[in-house]
N, C-alpha and C positions, 0 to 999 in steps of 0.2 A: 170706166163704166161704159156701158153698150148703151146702144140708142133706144133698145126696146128697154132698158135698166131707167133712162134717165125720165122717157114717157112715164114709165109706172111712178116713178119719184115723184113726180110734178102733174101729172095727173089722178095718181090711185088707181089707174085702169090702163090696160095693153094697148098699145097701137090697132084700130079697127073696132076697139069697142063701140057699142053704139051709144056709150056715158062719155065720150072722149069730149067732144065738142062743148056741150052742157058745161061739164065740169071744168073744162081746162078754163072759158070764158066767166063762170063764177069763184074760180081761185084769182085769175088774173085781176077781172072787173073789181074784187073785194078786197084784194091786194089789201095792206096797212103803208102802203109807199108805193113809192111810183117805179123805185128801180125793183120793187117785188115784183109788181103789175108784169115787169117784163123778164121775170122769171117764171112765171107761170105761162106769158103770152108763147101760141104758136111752139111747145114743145120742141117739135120737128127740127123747125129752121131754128131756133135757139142752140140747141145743140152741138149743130153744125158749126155756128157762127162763133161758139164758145169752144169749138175744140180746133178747127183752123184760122181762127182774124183772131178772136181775143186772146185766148192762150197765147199764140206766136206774138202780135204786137206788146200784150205785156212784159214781155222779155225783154223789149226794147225801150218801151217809155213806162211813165206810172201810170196806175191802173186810170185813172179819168181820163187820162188823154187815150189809152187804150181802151175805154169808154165808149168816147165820142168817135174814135176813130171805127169803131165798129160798128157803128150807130149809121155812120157816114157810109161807109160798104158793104152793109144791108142797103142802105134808101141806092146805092149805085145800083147792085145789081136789079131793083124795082125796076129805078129807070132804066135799066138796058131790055128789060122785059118787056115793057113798054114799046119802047124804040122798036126792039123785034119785031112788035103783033102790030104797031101801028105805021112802020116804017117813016116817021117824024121824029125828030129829036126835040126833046122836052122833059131838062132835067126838073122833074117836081119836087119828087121822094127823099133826093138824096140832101137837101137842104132841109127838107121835114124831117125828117131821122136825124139829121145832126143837130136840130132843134129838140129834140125829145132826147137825143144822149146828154143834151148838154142840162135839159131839165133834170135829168135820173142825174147829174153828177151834183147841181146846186144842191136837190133834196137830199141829197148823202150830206154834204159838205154844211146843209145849214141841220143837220137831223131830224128832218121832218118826218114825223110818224102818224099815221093816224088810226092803225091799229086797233083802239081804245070805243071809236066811233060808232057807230051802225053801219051795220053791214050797207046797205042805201046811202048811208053820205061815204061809204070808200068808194061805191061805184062812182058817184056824180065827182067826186075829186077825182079820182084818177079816168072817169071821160072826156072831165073839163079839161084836163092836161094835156090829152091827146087833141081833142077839138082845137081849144086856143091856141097849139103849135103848129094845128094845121091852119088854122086861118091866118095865123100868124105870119107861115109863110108864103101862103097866097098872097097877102097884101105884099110881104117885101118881092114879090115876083114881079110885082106891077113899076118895082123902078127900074 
């Protein structure tokens, strides 16, 4: 599948449409699960991330750890992004990512769906998710 194939899939709409953003952020945000949320999140960088880190690592571990571990080499290359623009080193991302693959792996593993709910309680569940892993790892940052 092409990258303009897999936008249309998970979007509904081409790369540049001016529906991209809107809809990619109300498929994600409304997601029924958290490891949906990040099917739909960021098309683009999903992609990429699934046809060179996940793919390839799959082949070597099972898919959760090939999960996390891709979870982990997105939140890197943040912080090396980071590092570039700000010339300090300060890994954030890459402990929040592996915090959020390991959340998308529990919610597989315990099958949490919420699908069923309102459209409004998927968003605030799958916000909460991302928030609470982000403050989550701010606090473990402070030991």
């Amino acid at each position: 599948m092409t990258l303009s194939e897999y936008v249309i899939k998970k979007n509904g709409v081409s790369m540049g449409n001016n529906k991209a953003l809107p809809l990619m952020l109300k498929r994600a945000f409304g997601a029924g699960s958290f490891g949906m949320f990040w099917s739909y999140w960021n098309p683009i960088w999903g992609y990429y991330l699934g046809r060179f880190i996940f793919k390839p690592l799959k082949h070597l571990f099972n898919p959760a750890i090939a999960t996390l571990l891709t979870f982990g080499i997105s939140g890197l290359i943040h912080d090396l992004a980071v590092i570039l623009i700000k010339s300090k080193i300060n890994f954030f991302f890459t402990p929040w990512f592996f915090l959020m693959g390991f959340m998308v792996i529990i919610n597989k593993v315990l099958k949490i769906n919420y699908h069923k709910t309102t459209f409004w309680n998927r968003v605030l569940i799958n916000a909460s998710i991302i928030v609470g892993s982000f403050l989550t790892s701010r606090y473990l940052k402070t030991f």
